[in-house]
Legacy VTK file of the C-alpha trace (Angstrom):
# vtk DataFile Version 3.0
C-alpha trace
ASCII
DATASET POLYDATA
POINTS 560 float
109.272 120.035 92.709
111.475 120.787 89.835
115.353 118.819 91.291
118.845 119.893 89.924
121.600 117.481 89.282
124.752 118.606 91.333
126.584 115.454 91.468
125.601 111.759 90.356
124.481 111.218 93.620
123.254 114.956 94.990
119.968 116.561 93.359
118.720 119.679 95.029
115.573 121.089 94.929
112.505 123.029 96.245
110.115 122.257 98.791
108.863 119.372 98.633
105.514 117.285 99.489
104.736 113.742 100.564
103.398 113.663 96.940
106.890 113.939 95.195
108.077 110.829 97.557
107.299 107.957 95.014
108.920 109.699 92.258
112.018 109.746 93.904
111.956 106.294 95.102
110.840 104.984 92.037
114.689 107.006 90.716
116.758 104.812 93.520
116.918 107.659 96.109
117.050 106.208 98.881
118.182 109.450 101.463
116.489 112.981 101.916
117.652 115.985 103.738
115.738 118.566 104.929
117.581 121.736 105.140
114.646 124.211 105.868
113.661 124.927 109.116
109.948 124.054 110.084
107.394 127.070 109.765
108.747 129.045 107.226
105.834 128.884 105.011
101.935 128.956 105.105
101.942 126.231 102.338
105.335 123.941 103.947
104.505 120.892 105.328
106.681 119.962 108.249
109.752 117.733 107.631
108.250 115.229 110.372
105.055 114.572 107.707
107.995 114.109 105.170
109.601 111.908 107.085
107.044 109.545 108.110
105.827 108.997 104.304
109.589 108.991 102.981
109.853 105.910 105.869
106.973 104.009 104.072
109.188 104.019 100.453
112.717 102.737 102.176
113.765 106.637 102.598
116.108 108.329 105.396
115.248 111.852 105.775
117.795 113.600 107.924
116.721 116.868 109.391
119.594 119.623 108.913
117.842 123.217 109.181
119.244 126.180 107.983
117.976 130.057 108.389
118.073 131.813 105.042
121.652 132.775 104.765
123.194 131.570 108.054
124.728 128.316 106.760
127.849 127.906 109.025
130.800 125.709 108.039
129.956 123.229 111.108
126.711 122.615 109.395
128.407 122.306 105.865
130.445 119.531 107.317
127.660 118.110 108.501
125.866 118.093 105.349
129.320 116.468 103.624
128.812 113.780 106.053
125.361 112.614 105.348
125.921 113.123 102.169
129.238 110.305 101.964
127.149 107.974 104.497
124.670 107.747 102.391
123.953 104.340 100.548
122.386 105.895 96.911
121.409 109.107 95.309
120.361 111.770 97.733
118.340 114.882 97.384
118.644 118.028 99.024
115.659 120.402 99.551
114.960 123.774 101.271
112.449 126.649 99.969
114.059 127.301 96.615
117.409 125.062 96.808
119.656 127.521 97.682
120.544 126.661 100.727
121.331 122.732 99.883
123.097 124.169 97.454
125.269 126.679 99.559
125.692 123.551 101.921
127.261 121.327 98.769
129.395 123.467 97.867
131.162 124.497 101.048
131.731 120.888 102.539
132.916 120.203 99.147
135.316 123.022 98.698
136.505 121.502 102.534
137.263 118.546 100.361
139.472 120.465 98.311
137.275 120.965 95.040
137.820 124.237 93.221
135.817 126.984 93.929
135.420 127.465 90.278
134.298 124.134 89.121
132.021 124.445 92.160
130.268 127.408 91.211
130.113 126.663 87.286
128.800 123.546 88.416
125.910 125.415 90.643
125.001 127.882 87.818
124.361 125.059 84.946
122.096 123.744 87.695
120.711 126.902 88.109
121.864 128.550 91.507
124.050 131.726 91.500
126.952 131.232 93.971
129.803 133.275 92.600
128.969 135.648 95.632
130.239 132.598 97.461
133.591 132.732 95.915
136.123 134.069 98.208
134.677 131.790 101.166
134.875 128.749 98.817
138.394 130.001 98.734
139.395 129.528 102.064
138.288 129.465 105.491
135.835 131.877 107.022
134.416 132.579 110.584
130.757 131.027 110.548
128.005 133.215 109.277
127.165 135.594 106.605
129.997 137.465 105.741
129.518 141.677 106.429
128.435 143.255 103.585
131.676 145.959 103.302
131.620 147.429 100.207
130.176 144.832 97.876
126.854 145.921 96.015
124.516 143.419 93.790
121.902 145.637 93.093
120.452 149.118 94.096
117.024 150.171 94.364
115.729 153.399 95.562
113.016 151.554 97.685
113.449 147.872 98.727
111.086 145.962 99.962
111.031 142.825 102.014
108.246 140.488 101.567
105.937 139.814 99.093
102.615 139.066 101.207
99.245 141.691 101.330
101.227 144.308 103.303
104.257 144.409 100.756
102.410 144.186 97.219
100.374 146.681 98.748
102.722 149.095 99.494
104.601 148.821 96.033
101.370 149.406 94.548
100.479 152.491 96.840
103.734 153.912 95.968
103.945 153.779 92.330
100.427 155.277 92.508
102.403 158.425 93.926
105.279 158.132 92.116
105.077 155.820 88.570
108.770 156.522 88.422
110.557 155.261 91.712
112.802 152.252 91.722
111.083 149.802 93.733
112.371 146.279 94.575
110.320 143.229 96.428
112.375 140.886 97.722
110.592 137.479 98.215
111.703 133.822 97.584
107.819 132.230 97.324
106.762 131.218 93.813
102.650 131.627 95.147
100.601 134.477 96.815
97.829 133.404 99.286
94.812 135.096 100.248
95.143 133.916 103.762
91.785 135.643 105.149
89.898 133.188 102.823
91.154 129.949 104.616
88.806 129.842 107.134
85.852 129.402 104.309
88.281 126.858 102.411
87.614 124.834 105.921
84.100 125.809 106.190
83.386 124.203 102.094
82.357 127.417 101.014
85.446 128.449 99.212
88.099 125.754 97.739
91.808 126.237 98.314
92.711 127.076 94.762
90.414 129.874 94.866
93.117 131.675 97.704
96.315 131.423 95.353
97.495 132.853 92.558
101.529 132.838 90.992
103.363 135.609 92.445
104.299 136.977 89.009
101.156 137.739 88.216
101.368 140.278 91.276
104.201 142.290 91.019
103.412 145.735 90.168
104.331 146.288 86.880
107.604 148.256 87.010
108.712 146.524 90.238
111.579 144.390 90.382
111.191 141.058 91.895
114.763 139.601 93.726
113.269 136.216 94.003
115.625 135.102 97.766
115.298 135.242 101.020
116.773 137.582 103.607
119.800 136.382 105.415
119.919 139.762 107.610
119.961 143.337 107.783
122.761 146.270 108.029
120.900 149.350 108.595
123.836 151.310 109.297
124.725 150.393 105.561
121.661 150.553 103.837
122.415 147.263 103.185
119.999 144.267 102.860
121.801 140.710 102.819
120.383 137.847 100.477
120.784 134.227 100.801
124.056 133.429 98.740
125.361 136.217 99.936
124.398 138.800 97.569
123.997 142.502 99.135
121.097 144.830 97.690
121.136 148.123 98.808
118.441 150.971 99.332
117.765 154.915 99.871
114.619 153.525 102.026
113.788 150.045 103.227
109.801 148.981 104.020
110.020 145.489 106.127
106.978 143.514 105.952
107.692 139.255 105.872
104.711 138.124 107.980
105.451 136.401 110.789
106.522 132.362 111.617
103.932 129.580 112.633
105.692 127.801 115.010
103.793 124.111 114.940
107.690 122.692 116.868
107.065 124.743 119.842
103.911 121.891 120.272
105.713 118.230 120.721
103.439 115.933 118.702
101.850 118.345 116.926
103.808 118.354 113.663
103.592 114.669 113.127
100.003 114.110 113.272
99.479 117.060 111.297
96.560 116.539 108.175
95.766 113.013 110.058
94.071 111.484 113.289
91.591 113.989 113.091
94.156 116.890 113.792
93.702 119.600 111.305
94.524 124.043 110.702
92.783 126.668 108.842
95.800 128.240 109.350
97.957 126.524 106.553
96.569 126.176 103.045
96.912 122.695 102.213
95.006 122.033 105.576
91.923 124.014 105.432
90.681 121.546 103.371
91.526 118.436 105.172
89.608 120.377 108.185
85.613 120.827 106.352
86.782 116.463 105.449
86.576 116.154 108.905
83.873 118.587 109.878
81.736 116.955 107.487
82.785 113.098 108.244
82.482 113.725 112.248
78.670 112.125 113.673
79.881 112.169 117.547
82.685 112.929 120.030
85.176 115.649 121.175
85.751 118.393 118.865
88.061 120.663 119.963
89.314 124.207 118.965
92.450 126.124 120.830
93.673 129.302 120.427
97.514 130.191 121.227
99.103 133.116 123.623
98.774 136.367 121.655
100.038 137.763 119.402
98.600 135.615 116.245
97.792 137.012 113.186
93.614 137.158 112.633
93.078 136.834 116.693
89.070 135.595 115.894
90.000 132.691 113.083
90.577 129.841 116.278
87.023 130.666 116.697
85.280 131.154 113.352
86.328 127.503 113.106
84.051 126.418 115.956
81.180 128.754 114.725
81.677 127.285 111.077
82.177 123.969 112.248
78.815 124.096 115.066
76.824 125.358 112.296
77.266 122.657 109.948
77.081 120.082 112.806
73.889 121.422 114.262
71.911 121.978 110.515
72.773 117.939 110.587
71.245 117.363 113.769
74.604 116.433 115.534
74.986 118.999 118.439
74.885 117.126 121.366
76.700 114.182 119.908
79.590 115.788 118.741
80.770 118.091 121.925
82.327 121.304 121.245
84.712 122.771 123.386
86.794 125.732 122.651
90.457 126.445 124.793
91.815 129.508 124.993
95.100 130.881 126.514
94.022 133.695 127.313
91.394 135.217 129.379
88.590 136.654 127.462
86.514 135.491 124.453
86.842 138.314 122.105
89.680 141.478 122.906
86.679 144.137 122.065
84.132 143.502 124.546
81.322 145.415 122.343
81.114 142.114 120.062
81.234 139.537 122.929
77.232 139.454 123.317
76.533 138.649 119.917
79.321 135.525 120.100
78.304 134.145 123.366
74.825 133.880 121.800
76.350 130.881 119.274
78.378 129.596 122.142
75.393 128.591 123.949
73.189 127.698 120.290
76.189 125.249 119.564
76.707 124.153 123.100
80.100 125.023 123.496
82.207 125.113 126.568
84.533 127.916 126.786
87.812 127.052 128.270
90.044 130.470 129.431
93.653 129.893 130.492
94.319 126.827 128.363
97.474 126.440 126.517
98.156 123.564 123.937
101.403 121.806 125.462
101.596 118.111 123.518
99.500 115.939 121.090
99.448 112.498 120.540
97.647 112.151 117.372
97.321 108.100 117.329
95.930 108.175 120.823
93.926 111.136 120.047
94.997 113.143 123.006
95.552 116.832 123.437
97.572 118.373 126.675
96.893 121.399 127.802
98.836 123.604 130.740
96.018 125.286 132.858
96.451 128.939 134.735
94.853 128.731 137.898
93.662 131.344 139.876
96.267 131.709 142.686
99.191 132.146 139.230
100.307 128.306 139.107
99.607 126.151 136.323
98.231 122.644 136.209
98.184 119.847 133.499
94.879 119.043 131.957
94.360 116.563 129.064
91.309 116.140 126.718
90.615 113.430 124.397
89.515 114.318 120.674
88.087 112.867 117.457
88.889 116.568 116.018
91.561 118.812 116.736
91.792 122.165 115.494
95.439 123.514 116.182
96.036 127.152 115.777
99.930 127.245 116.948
102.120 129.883 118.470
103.398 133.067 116.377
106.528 134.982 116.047
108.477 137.102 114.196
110.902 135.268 111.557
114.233 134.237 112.587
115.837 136.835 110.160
113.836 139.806 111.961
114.230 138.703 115.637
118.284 138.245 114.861
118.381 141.551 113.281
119.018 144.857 114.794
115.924 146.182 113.600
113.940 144.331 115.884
112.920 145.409 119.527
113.149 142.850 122.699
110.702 140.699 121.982
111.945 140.444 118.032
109.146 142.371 116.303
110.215 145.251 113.838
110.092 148.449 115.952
108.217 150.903 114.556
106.456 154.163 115.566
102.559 152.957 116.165
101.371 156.265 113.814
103.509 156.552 111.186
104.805 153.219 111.171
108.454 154.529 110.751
111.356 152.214 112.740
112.362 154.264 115.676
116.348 154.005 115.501
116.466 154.199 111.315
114.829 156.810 109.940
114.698 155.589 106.307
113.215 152.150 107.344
109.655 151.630 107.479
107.736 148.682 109.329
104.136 146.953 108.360
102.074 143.963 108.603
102.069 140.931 111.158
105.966 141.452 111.840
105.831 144.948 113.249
105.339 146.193 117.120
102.324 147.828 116.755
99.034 146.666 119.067
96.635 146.382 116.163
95.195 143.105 115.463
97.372 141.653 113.129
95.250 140.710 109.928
95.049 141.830 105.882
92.128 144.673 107.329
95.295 146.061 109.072
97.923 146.159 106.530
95.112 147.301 103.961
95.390 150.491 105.875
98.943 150.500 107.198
99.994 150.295 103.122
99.167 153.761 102.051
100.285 154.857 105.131
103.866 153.787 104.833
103.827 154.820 101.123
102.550 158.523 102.043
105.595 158.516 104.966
108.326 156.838 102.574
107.745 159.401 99.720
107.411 162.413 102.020
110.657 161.153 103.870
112.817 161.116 100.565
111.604 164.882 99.910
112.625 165.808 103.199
108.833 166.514 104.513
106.949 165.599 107.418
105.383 162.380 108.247
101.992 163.510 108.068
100.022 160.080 107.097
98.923 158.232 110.721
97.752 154.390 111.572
95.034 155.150 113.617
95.346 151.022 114.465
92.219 150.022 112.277
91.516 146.090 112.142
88.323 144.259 110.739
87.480 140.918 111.984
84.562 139.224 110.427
83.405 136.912 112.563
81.739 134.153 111.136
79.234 132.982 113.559
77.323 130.588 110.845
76.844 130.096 107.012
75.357 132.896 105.921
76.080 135.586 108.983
78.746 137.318 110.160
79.473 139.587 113.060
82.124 142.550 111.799
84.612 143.516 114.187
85.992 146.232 113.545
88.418 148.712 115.480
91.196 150.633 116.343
93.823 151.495 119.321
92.429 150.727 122.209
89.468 148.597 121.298
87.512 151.734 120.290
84.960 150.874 117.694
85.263 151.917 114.174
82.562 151.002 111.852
82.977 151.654 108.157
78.726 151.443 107.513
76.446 153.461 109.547
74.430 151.253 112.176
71.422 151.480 110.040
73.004 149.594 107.422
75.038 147.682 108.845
75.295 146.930 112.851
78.656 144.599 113.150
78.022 144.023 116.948
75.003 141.868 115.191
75.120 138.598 112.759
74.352 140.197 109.675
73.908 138.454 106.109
75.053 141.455 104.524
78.493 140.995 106.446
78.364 137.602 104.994
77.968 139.061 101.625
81.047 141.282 102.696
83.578 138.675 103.370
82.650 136.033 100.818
81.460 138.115 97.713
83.142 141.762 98.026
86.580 141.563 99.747
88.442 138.771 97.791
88.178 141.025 94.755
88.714 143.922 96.567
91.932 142.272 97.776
93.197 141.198 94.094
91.474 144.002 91.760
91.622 146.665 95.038
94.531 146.504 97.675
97.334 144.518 95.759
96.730 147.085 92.757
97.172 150.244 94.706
93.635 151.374 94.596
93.076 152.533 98.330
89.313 152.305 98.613
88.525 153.443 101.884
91.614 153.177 102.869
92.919 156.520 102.490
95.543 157.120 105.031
94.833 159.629 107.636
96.202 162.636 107.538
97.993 165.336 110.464
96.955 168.521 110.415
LINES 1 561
560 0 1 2 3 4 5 6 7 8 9 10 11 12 13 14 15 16 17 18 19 20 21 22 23 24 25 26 27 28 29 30 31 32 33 34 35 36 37 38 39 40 41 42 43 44 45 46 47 48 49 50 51 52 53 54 55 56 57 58 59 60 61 62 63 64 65 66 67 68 69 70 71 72 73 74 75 76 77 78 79 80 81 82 83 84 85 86 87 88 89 90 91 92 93 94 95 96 97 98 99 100 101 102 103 104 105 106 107 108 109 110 111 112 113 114 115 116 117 118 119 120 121 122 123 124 125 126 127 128 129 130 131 132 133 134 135 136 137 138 139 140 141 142 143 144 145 146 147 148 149 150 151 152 153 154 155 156 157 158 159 160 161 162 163 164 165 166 167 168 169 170 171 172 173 174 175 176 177 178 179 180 181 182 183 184 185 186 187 188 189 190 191 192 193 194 195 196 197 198 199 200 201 202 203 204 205 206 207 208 209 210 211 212 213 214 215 216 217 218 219 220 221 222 223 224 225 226 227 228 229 230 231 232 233 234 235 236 237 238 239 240 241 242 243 244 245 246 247 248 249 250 251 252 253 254 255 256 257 258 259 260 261 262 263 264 265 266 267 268 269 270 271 272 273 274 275 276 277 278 279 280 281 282 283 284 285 286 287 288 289 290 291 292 293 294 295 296 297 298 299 300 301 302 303 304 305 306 307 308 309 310 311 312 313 314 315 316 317 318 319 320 321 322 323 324 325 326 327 328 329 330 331 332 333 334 335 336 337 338 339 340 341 342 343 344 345 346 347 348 349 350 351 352 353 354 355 356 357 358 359 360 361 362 363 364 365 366 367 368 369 370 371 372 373 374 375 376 377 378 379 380 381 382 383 384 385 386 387 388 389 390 391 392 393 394 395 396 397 398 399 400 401 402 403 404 405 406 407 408 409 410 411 412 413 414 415 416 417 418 419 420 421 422 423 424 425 426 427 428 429 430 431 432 433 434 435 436 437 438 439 440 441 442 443 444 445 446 447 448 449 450 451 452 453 454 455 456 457 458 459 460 461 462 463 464 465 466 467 468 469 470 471 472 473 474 475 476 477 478 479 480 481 482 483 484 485 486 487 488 489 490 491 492 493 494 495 496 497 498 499 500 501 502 503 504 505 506 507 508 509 510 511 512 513 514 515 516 517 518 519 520 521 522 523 524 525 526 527 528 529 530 531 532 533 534 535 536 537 538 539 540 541 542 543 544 545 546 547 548 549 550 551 552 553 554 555 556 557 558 559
């Protein structure tokens, strides 16, 4: 956390942890608000765990989200409120401070400051609002303003998000063409390697081994626009930035991830990293998860897996494996019970690997659950609520006590995507399932966990979708055919115990696709050398491999 002054009594800043807490107490601040909305990051802790440790020092936190370039003058005023209520020095956060910012400055200008002492005063803290001028100026319909014929910067490609499928794709297309003007727009200062939480949970890897600075990334050449999206404007070739600033484009390649949604569970973000409730699916939680593995002798361990889609469909369940194995090499199956709840109806969505699983169901004594959804925890009671399909289409309430909870929560696209008219009903980006080009814009490109495709939404995935959308996106600009097709490929490595895994892997339709021949390597069966796979060979073929542009077997497809 690195504040700004804005006032004598505002400071903005970053996110911020439960760690940066006594600091600011120890300053005389004795009110926080939250201005980013919950789930916006793999690494943000929810402004509930803030809360509760910010209540321990004497602090207020007041919850005021904001989506990345939506701030509205209701919720300026609203801001201007708690911030003359409150009894001593304040701080603002959100991802980068932008948005506090934003929020300072237009209930102030409603107080009749100048919009030029306010933005002066925003830049020698070190936040660009001059594109905020005119509304500072006077009064403006809520919303980001249209884009009309302002331009910030121009890039022939831009990109939006810096994850796997993004970095990827930069790096795939400056391997065709060194000299193309490529933008990635992304406000995170750190790059995870997200496949490797589940053996940051298991012990076997530790959480500083899965991130890395995101400068260190970007493909040499590329420029970085360190904001966040506030919206799209196809029709302009127009991509709108937090603060208002407008970038423009000859071809845009969407690919932000998509939003854990730990709200849409009451309870859930509260007890979150405590009372034995614990994710693999947010980094500074995997490790808090192999604490408890390790600490738990007997009782209810239980591991529940959302409605689809989710990104990495068989992580709820590598959990239980990883977790069973270490229990049972201890000589604690039996007394710690495993049960494993499931919304939906089957095990495993390729029924080719099911045998192999069921096998260390039954060697860990787990009870498989079907039709359970995670409604409600109550972490100090240690109680989880579940709604139950039943047979004849109703639903019934079931609850199950717990001394572990493992919490994989429901998944959508991001606010910005579903809002935007480049998403389809349901708010994924629409895209064409082969050549992953958006079906109403024909210069927009879609990849990764926020697109429409049916793959299985994991790094395997985008590993192949990236030279796929950089073979389309280059032969688009010449005026060429899309030859380059997503046959739907996803890998899965299923890890059944320390030491084995069973590969998954597959494309549309659940039709097996094995990259090793059988004799080598079987991945319907537990194999070590799968194990060797997924901890020794793919985290530096990720860094040194994928991000750099190298396409080992990844070559895209190509129409004849």
């Amino acid at each position: 956390m690195t504040p700004a002054r804005l006032t004598d009594r505002l400071t903005v800043s970053p996110q911020i942890t439960a760690t940066d807490l006594p600091a600011l107490a120890a300053r005389g601040c004795t009110t926080v608000i939250c201005n980013r909305p919950d789930g916006e990051g793999t690494d943000q802790p929810t402004h509930q765990e803030i809360a509760q440790a910010a209540a321990a020092l004497g602090i207020t936190l007041h919850y005021l989200p904001v989506v990345a370039g939506k701030v509205d003058d209701a919720t300026a005023s609203a801001f201007g409120d708690l911030l003359a209520a409150a009894a001593g020095p304040v701080l603002a956060y959100c991802r980068t401070g932008t948005r506090s910012a934003t929020l300072w400055a237009l209930s102030a200008a409603a107080r009749g400051a100048a919009a030029a002492v306010l933005i002066d005063t925003a830049r020698r803290a070190g936040y660009d609002l001059s594109a905020l001028a005119e509304r500072l100026g006077r009064q403006t319909a809520a919303g980001a303003p249209a884009a009309g014929p302002r331009t910030d910067a121009m890039h022939t490609v831009v990109i939006v998000g810096g994850g796997a499928a993004g970095i990827a794709t930069a790096a795939s297309l400056l391997a065709r063409d060194p000299k193309l003007d490529i933008a990635i727009i992304d406000p995170a200062d750190q790059h995870y390697y997200q496949p490797g939480w589940t053996l940051v949970g298991a012990g076997v890897f530790s959480a500083e081994q899965t991130v890395r600075q995101m400068a260190s990334l970007i493909p040499r050449g590329v420029h970085w626009i360190k904001a966040a999206v506030a919206a799209f404007e196809p029709e302009q070739n127009a991509v709108l930035l937090e603060g208002c600033r407008v970038v423009r484009y000859r071809t845009l390649v969407v690919c932000p991830g998509l939003k854990l949604d730990w709200e849409a569970i009451p309870g859930l973000p509260e007890t979150l990293g405590k009372n034995g409730v614990t994710s693999n699916y947010r980094y500074d939680l995997a490790p808090y998860t192999w604490q408890q593995v390790q600490a738990l002798r007997r009782g209810n361990a239980l591991f529940t897996q959302p409605p689809m889609p989710i990104k990495c469909a068989g992580a709820p369940q590598k959990a239980m494996y990883l977790s069973g194995d270490h229990w049972q090499r201890n000589g604690r199956i039996g007394d710690v019970r495993i049960e494993f709840l499931n919304a939906g109806a089957v095990l495993f969505g390729v029924a080719d690997y099911v045998p192999a699983l069921m096998e260390y169901v039954k060697r860990y004594q787990a009870t498989l659950s079907f039709g359970h959804t995670l409604t409600a925890v109550d972490g100090p009671r240690r109680v989880a609520t579940f709604s139950r399909a039943l047979a004849d289409g109703s639903r019934e309430t079931v609850q199950r006590s717990f001394d572990l909870l493992h919490v994989v929560p429901p998944q959508r696209a991001p606010d910005f995507i579903k809002a935007s008219p480049l998403a389809d009903a349901a708010g994924w980006v629409d895209i064409d399932a082969g050549t992953l080009q958006h079906r109403r814009h024909a210069n927009v490109f879609g990849l990764g966990d926020a697109g429409n495709t049916g793959n299985a939404k994991t790094a395997a995935a985008a590993r192949k979708q990236a030279p796929v959308v950089a073979h389309n996106v280059v032969a688009q600009m010449r005026g060429e055919a899309l030859s380059a097709r997503y046959d739907g490929y996803g890998s899965c490595p299923l890890t059944v115990e320390r030491g084995k895994i069973v590969l998954a892997e597959f494309v549309y339709g659940g039709k097996l696709a094995p990259s090793f021949p059988a004799w080598l390597l079987d991945g319907r069966k537990p194999s070590r050398m799968a194990w060797m796979l997924k901890e020794r060979i793919l985290p530096p073929l990720y860094w040194q491999g994928m991000l750099k542009g190298r396409e080992w077997m990844a070559q895209p497809e190509l129409a004849g």
